[in-house]
C-alpha positions as CSV (number, residue, x, y, z in Angstrom):
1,X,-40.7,-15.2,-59.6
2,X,-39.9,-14.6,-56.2
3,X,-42.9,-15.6,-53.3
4,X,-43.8,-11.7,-53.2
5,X,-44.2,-11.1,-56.5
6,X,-47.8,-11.4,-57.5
7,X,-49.5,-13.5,-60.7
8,X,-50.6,-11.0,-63.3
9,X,-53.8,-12.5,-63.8
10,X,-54.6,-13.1,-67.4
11,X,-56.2,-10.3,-69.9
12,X,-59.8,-10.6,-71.2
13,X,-58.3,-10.8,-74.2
14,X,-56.1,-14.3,-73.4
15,X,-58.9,-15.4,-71.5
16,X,-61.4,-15.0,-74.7
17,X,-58.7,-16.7,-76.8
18,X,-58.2,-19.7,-74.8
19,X,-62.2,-20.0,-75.1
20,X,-62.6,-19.1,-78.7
21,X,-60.7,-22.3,-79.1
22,X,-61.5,-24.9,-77.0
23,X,-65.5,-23.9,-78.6
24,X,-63.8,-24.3,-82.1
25,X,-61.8,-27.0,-81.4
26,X,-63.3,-29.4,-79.1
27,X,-63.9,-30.4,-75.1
28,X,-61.2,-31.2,-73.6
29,X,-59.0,-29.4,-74.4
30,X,-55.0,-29.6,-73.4
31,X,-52.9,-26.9,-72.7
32,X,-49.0,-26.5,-72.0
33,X,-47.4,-24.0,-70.2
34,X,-44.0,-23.4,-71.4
35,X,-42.0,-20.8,-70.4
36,X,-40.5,-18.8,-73.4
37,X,-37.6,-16.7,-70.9
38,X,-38.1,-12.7,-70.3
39,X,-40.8,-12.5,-72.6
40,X,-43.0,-14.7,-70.4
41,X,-44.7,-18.3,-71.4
42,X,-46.6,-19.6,-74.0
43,X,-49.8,-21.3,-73.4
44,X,-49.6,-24.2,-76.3
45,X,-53.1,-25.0,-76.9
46,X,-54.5,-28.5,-78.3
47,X,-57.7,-29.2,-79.2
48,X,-59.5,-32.4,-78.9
49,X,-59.7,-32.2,-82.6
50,X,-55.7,-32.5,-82.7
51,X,-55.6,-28.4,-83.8
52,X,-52.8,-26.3,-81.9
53,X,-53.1,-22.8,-81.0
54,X,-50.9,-20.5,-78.2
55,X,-51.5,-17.9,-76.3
56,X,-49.2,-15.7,-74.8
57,X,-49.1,-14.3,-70.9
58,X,-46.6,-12.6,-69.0
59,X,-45.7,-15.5,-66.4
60,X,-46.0,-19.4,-65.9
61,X,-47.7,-18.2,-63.2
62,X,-50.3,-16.2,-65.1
63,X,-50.4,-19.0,-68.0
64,X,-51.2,-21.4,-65.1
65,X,-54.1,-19.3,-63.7
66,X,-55.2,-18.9,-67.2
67,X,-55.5,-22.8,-67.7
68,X,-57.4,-22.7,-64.2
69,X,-59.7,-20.0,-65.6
70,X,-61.1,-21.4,-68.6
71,X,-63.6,-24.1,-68.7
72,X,-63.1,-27.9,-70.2
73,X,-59.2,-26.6,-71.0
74,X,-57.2,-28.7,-69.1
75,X,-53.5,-28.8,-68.0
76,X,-51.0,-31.1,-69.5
77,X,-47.1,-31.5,-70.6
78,X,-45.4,-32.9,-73.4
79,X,-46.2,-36.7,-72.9
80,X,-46.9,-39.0,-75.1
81,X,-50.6,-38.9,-75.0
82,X,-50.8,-34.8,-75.8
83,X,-47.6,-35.6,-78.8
84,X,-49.9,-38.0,-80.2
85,X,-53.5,-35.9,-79.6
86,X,-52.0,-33.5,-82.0
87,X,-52.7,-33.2,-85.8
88,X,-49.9,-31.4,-88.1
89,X,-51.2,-30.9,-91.5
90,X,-49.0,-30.3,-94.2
91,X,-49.7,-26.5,-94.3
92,X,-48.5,-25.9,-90.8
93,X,-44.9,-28.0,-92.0
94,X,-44.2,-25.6,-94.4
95,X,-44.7,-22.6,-92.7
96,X,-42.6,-24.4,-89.8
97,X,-40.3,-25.0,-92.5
98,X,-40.3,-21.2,-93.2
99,X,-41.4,-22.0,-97.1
């Protein structure tokens, strides 16, 4: 994005996603912003519970101010502390596994 392009600002709808979770799943909550190419980034959600969820936004920009929008949600990457804060059941293996 070039410095005169402007951040879509996120929906209503990703906005009342992000919160929908972090009430079901627990305060903090971490979230990654990974762009996904063209299509925009995904905003990996983890729950203080270990639970993932993801929303997607347009931008990294716009997953950024989404992160910045919603309360007790907070940034993070892909270090060790988030890896292990996260809780795959079984379940979620096999429909990773595409069984």
């Amino acid at each position: 994005m070039s410095d005169s392009e402007e951040t879509v600002p996120p929906t209503s709808a990703q906005l009342g996603a992000a919160r929908k979770f972090v009430k079901a799943h627990g305060k903090p909550s971490r979230a990654v912003v990974e762009n996904i190419g063209r299509t925009g980034a995904r905003v990996v959600l983890v729950g203080a519970d270990g639970a993932l969820g993801d929303v997607v936004v347009p931008s990294v920009a716009t997953g950024d101010a989404l992160v910045e929008a919603v309360e007790d949600l907070e940034a993070a990457t892909w270090d060790a502390e988030t890896v292990q804060a996260t809780k795959i059941g079984a379940e979620h293996r096999r429909k990773m596994a595409g069984r």
